[in-house]
C-alpha positions as CSV (number, residue, x, y, z in Angstrom):
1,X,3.9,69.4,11.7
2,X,3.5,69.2,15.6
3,X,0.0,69.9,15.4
4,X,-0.5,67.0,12.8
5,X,1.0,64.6,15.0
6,X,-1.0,65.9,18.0
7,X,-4.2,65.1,15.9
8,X,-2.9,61.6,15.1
9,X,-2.3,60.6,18.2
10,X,-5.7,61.5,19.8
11,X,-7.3,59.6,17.0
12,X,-5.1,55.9,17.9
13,X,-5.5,56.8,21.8
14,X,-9.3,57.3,20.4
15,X,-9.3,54.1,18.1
16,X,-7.4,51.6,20.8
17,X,-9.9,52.7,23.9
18,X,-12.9,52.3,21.5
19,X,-11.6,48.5,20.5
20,X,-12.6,49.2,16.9
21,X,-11.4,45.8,15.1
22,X,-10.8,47.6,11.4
23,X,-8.6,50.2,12.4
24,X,-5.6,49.6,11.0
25,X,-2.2,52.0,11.3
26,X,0.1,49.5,9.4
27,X,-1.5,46.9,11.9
28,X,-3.8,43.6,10.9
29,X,-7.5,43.4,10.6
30,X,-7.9,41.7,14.4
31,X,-10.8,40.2,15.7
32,X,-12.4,40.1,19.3
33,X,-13.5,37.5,21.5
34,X,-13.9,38.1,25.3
35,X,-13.0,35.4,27.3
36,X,-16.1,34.5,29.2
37,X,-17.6,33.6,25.6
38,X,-14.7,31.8,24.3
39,X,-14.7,29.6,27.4
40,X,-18.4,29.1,26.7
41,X,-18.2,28.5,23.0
42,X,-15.4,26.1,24.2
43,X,-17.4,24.3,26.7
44,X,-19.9,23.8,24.1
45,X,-17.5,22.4,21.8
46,X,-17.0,19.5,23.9
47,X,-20.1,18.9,24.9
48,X,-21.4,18.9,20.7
49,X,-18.4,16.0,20.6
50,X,-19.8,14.1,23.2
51,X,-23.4,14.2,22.3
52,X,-22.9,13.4,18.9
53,X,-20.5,10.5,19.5
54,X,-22.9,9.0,22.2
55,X,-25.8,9.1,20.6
56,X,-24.1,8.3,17.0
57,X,-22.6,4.7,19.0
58,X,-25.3,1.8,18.5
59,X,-24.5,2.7,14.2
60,X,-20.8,2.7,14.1
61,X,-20.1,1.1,10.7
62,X,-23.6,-1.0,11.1
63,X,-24.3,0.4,7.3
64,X,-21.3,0.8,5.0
65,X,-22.8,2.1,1.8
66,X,-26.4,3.0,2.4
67,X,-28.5,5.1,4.6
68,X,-29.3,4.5,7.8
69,X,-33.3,4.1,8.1
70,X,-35.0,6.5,9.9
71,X,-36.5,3.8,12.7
72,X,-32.8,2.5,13.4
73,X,-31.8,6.3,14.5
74,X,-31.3,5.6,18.4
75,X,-33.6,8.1,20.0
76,X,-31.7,10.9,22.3
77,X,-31.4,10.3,26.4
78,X,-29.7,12.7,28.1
79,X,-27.1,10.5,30.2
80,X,-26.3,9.8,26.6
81,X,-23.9,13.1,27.1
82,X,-21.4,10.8,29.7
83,X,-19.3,9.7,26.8
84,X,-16.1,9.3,29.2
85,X,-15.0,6.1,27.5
86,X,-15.0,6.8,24.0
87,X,-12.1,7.4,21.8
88,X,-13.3,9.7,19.9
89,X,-13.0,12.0,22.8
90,X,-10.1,10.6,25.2
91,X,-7.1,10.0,22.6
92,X,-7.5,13.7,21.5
93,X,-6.7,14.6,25.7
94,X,-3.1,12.9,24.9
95,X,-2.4,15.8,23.0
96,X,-3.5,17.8,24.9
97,X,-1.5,17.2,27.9
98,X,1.9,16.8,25.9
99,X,1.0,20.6,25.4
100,X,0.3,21.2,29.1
101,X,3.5,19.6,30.1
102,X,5.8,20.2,27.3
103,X,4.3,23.6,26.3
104,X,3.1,24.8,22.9
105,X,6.8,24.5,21.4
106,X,7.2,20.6,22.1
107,X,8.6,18.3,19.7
108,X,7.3,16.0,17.1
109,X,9.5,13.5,18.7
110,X,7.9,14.3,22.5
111,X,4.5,14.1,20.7
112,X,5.4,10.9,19.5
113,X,6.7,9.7,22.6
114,X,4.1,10.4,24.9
115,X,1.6,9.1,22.6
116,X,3.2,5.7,22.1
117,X,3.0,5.7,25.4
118,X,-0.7,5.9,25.4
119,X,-2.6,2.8,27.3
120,X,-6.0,2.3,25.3
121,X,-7.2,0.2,22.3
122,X,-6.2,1.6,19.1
123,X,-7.5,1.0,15.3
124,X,-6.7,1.4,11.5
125,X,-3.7,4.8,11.6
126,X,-3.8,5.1,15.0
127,X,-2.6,1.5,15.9
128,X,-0.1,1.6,13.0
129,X,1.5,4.4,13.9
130,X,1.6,3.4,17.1
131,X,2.8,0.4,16.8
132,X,5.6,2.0,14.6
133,X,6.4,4.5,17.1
134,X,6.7,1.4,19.8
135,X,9.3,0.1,17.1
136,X,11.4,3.2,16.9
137,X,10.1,4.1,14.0
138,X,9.9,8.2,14.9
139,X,7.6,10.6,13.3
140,X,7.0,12.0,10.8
141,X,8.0,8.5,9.7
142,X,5.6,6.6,12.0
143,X,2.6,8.1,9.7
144,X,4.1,7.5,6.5
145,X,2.5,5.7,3.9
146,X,5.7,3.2,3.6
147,X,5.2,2.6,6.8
148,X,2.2,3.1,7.6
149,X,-1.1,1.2,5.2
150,X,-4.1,3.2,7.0
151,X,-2.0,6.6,6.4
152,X,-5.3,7.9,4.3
153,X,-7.6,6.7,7.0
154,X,-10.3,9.0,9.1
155,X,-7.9,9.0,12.4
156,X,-6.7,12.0,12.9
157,X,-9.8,13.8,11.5
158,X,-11.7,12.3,14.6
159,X,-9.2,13.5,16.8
160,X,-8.6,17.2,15.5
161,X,-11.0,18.8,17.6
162,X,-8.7,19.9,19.8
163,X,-6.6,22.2,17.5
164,X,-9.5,24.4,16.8
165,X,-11.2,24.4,19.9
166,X,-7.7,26.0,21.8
167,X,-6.8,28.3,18.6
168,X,-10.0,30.3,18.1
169,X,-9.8,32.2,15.3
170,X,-6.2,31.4,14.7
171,X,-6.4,28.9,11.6
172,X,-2.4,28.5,11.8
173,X,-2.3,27.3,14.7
174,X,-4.5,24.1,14.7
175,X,-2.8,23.5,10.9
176,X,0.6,23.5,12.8
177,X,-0.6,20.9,15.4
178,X,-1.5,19.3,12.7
179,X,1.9,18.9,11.6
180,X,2.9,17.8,15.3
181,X,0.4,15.4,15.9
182,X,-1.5,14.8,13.2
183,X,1.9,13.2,11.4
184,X,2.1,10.6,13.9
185,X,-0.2,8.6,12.4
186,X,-1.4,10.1,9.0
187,X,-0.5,11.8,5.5
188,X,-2.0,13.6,2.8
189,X,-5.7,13.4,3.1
190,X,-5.7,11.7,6.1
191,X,-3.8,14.7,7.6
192,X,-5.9,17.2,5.6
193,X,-9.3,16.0,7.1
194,X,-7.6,17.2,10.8
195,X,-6.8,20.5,9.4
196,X,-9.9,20.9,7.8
197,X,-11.8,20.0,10.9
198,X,-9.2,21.9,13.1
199,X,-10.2,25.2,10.5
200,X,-13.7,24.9,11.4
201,X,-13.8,25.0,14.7
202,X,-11.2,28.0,14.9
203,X,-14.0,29.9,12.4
204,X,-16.8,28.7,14.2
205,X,-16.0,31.3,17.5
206,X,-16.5,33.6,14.8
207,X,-19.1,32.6,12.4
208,X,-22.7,30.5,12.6
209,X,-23.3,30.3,8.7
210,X,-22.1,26.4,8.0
211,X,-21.0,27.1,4.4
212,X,-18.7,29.6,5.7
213,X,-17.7,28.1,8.4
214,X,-16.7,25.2,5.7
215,X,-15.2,27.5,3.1
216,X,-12.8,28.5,6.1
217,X,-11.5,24.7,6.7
218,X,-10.9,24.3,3.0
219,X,-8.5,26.8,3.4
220,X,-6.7,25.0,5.2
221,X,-5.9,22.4,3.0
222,X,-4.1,22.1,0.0
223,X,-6.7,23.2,-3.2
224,X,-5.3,20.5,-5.3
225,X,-5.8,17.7,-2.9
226,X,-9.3,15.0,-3.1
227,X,-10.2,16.1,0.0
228,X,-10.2,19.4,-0.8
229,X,-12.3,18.4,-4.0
230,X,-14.8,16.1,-2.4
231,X,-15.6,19.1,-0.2
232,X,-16.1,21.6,-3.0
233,X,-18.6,18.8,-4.3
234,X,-20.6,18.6,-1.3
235,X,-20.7,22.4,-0.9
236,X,-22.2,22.7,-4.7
237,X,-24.5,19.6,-4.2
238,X,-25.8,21.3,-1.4
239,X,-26.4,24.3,-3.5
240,X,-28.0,22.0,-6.0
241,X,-30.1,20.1,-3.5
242,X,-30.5,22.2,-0.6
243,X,-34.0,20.2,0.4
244,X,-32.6,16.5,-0.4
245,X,-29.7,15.8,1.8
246,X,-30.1,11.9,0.0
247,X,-29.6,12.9,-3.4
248,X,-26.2,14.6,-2.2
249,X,-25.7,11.1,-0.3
250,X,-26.1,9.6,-3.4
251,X,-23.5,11.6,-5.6
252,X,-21.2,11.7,-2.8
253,X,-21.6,7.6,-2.5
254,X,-21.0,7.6,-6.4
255,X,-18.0,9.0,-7.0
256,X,-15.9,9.1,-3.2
257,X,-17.3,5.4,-2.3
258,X,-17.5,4.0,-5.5
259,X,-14.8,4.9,-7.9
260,X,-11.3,3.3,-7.6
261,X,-9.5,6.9,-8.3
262,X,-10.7,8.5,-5.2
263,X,-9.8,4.8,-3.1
264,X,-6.4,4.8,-4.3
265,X,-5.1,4.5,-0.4
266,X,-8.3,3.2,1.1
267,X,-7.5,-0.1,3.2
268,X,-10.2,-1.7,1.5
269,X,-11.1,-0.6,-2.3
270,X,-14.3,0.0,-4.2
271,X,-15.4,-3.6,-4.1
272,X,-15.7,-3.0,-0.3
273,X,-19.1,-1.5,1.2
274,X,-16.4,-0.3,4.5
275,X,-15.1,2.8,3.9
276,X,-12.6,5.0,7.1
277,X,-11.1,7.1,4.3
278,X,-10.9,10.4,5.8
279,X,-12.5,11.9,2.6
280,X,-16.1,10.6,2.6
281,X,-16.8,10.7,6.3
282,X,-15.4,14.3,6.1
283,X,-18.2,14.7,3.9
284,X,-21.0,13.5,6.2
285,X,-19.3,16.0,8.9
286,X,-20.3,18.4,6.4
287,X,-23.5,16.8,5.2
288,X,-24.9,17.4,8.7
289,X,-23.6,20.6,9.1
290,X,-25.3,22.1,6.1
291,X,-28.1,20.0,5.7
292,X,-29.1,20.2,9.9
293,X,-29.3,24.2,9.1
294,X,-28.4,25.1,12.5
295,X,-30.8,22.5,14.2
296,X,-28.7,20.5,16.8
297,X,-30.8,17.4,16.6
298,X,-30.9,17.2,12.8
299,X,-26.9,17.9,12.7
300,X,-26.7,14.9,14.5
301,X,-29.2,13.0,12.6
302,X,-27.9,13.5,9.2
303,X,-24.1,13.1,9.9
304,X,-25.1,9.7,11.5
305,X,-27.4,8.3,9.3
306,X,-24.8,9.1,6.5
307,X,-23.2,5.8,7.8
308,X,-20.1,4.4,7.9
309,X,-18.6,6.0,10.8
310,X,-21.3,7.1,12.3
311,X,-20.8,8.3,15.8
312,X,-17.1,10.1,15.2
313,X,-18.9,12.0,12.2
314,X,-21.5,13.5,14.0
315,X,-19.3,14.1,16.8
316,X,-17.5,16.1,14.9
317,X,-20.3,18.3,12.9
318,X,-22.4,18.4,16.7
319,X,-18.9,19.9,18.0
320,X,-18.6,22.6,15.1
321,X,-22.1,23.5,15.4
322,X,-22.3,23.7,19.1
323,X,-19.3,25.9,19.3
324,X,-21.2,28.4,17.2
325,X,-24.2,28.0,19.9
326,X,-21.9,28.1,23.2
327,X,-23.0,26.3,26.4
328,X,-25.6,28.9,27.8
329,X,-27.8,28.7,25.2
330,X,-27.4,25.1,24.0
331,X,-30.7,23.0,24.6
332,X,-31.3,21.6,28.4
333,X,-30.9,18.1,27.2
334,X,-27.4,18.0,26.0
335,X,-26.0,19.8,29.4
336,X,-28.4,18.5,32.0
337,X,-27.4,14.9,32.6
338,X,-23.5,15.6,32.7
339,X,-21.6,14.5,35.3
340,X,-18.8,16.8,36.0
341,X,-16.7,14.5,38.0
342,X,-16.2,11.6,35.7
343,X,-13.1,11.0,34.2
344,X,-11.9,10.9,30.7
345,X,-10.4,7.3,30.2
346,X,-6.5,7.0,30.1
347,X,-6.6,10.7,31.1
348,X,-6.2,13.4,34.4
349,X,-9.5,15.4,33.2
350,X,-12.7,15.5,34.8
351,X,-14.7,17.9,32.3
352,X,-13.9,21.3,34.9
353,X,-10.3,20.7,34.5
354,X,-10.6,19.9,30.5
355,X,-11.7,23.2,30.1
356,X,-9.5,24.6,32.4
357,X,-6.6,23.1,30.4
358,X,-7.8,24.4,27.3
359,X,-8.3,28.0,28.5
360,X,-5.3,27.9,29.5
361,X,-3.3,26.8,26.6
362,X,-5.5,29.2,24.6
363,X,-4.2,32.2,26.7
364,X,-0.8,31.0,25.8
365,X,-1.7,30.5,21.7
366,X,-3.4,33.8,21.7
367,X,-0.3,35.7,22.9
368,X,2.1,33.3,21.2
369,X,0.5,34.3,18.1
370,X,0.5,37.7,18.0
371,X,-2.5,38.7,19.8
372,X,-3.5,40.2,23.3
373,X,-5.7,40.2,26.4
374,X,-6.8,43.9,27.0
375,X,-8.8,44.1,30.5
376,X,-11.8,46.4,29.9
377,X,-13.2,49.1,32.5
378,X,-15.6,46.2,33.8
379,X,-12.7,44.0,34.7
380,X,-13.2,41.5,31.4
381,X,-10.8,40.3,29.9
382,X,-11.2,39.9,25.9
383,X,-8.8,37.9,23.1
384,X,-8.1,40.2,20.8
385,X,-6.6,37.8,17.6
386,X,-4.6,38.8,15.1
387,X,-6.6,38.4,11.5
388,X,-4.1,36.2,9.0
389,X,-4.4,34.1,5.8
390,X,-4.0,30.1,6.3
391,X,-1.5,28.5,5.5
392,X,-2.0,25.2,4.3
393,X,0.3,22.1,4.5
394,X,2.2,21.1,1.0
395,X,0.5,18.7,-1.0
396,X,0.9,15.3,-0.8
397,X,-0.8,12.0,-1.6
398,X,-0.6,8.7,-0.3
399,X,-0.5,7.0,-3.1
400,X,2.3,8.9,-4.7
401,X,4.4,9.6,-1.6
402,X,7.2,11.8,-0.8
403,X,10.5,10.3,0.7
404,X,10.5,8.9,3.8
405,X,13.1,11.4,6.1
406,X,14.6,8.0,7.7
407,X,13.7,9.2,11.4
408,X,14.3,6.7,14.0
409,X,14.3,7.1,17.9
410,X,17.8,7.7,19.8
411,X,18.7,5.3,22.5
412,X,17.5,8.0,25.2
413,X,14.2,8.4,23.5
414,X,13.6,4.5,23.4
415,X,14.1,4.7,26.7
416,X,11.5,7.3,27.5
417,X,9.0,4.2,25.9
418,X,7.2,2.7,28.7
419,X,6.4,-0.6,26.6
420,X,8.3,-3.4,25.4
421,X,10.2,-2.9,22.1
422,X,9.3,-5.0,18.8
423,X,11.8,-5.6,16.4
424,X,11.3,-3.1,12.6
C-alpha cells in the first residue's frame, strides 16, 4: 500500500512539472495560455475592432437591404486604425473601468450608475436605457422591453467585445457580464448577440477554425432563441455555399430581414429596408468570419458590404479574427499608423494603459475563476484555465416578456447620478 502511493505521487509531481493539460486526478480538463500571448492576442483584439470599425465608417447604414457594390468599399489607409472617437470602441471602456474601480464583483446597480453617468451621444437601446437609468428606472429594468422599445436592438452586441477579450477561454465569465451590463440596455436577443460575441472571442485565444470558434458562441446562448437559430442558418448556408457568400446574403435577407416573425421587436418592421436587430447583423459578423477564411482584409470586406450596420459588424468579426492572429504577426498596415498616445473619448485610456487594464482584470478573472498562474523555469508566467461547459442565460423574448422586477434607484443612488433627473 505505501509503495502504491509512492508510485502515485511521483506520477502527479511528474504530470504537474510537465504541464500536461489532460491529466486529470478528479481535476478538469484545463487549458494553457502563457501570458505574453494572451496579452498579444489581446492587443490584437483591439486593434481587429478598430480597423474594422474605421474602415467599415463611410457605409454605416448607407445600404439597408442590399449589398454594398464592390466600388463603394472605402479602400484601406492605415491612419484608418486611429478610431479614438468611435463608439463602437469607447462606450465598451465604461465597463471596463466600473470593473477596474469597483472590482469584478460590482453591482448591476453600480453598473448602471456609472454608465448613466456616461457623457457621449447615445442611440436606439443604449439611449433608452439610459435615459431610463437617468429617470430612476434601475436595471435590470432600464433594459426591459416595457421599458425599453430598442430592447432587441444590436447595442450591446457592438459593445461585448470586452467580455471575451478579459475572460479568455472562460465562456462564463463574459456570459455573466453579460448579465451585469449587458441588462442595462437589452433583453433576449439583444442580450444574446453580447454573449454570443463575448463566447467568440473567449474561444478565439484558443481556436483559429471560424466555425468553431462560432459553434462555441452559440453555446452561449439559449438553443431555443432566433438568434440562436439565425446562426445555425448561416453556419449550414455556409456549408451549402461555401464559394457564394451572396447567395447566403440572400437567404439570410429572406427570412431574418424580410419576414415579420423574425421582426417581432424590431423598431422598425419588415416594411422597413433599416434593420439594428441584433439578429441579422450578428449574421454578417459571422458572414465575414466564415466567408473571409482567415483573410483579414476579406473579413472586413464581407462583414461590411453585408450592409446595414456596417462598420460595428466588421468591427466585431476583424476583432474575433485578429485575436486568433495576435499583434506580432498581424499585417504591418493595421499596426503601423497607430498612435499610442491618443485617447479613447469619454475615457482614461490611451491604447498602453487599455491593455494594461485588461491584463490586469484578466489576472483577476483567471484566478477568480478557478484557474492559476504557474511561473515556469524561464521566469514566464502562463494562465492555466479551468475547462467548463457554458452556461447560457434563460430564455426570453422581447416580444413575450417576462415580468418586470419593479427596480428603481434609492435616494442615495440618485444621488450618485451626475445629471439632472426627468420625471418616469
Amino acid at each position: 500500500m505505501i509503495m502504491q502511493r509512492l508510485i502515485l505521487v511521483i506520477i502527479t509531481i511528474s504530470f504537474a512539472l510537465s504541464g500536461c493539460a489532460s491529466f486529470r486526478l478528479g481535476k478538469q480538463n484545463v487549458r494553457r495560455l502563457p501570458a505574453t500571448e494572451y496579452v498579444d492576442k489581446m492587443k490584437a483584439g483591439w486593434i481587429g475592432q478598430m480597423a474594422g470599425v474605421g474602415w467599415g465608417a463611410p457605409t454605416e447604414f448607407k445600404w439597408k437591404g442590399q449589398i454594398i457594390p464592390e466600388v463603394n468599399m472605402p479602400k484601406w489607409r492605415p491612419e484608418m486604425i486611429n478610431q479614438f472617437k468611435q463608439d463602437d470602441i469607447y462606450v465598451e471602456m465604461t465597463f471596463l473601468r466600473t470593473l477596474e474601480q469597483y472590482g469584478l464583483d460590482c453591482s448591476i446597480r453600480q453598473a448602471g450608475i456609472d454608465f448613466a453617468n456616461s457623457g457621449y451621444p447615445l442611440w436606439h437601446a443604449n439611449r433608452n436605457g439610459r435615459d431610463n437609468l437617468r429617470k430612476g428606472i434601475a436595471p435590470p429594468d432600464s433594459g426591459h422591453p416595457q421599458f425599453n422599445k430598442h430592447a432587441d436592438d444590436i447595442d450591446y452586441q457592438i459593445e461585448a467585445d470586452y467580455s471575451g477579450l478579459i475572460a479568455p477561454g472562460l465562456p462564463n465569465v463574459a456570459i455573466e457580464l453579460g448579465e451585469k451590463f449587458g441588462r442595462l440596455m437589452n433583453y433576449g436577443d439583444g442580450l444574446y448577440g453580447g454573449q454570443f460575441v463575448g463566447g467568440m472571442y473567449a474561444e478565439a485565444f484558443f481556436e483559429s477554425d471560424m466555425e468553431k470558434i462560432a459553434q462555441a458562441g452559440l453555446k452561449c446562448i439559449p438553443q431555443d432563441s432566433q438568434y440562436a437559430e439565425c446562426i445555425r442558418d448561416v453556419l449550414a448556408w455556409y456549408k451549402q455555399n461555401g464559394d457564394d457568400w451572396q447567395k447566403t446574403w440572400q437567404l439570410i435577407e429572406d427570412k431574418y430581414n424580410r419576414k415579420a416573425a423574425y421582426r417581432s421587436f424590431s423598431c422598425t418592421g419588415p416594411e422597413s429596408d433599416f434593420n439594428i436587430d441584433a439578429k441579422i447583423n450578428g449574421a454578417y459578423i459571422v458572414m465575414g468570419l466564415l466567408y473571409g477564411k482567415g483573410d483579414p482584409d476579406q473579413t472586413i470586406i464581407i462583414s461590411t458590404r453585408c450592409g446595414q450596420d456596417s462598420d460595428c459588424n466588421p468591427s466585431s468579426s476583424a476583432g474575433i479574427l485578429f485575436t486568433t492572429i495576435g499583434f506580432s504577426k498581424l499585417p504591418e498596415r493595421f499596426t503601423s499608423a497607430l498612435n499610442p498616445e491618443g485617447k479613447f473619448s469619454h475615457t482614461p485610456y490611451n491604447f498602453p494603459t487599455l491593455v494594461e487594464v485588461c491584463q490586469r482584470l484578466t489576472r483577476q478573472i483567471v484566478l477568480e475563476g478557478g484557474g492559476r498562474i504557474e511561473i515556469g523555469a524561464d521566469g514566464q508566467e502562463t494562465f492555466v484555465i479551468p475547462l467548463r461547459k457554458p452556461r447560457p442565460s434563460k430564455l426570453e423574448q422581447c416580444w413575450q416578456p417576462g415580468p418586470v422586477a419593479n427596480s428603481q434607484f434609492t435616494h442615495e443612488e440618485l444621488a450618485q447620478l451626475n445629471v439632472k433627473q426627468t420625471k418616469n
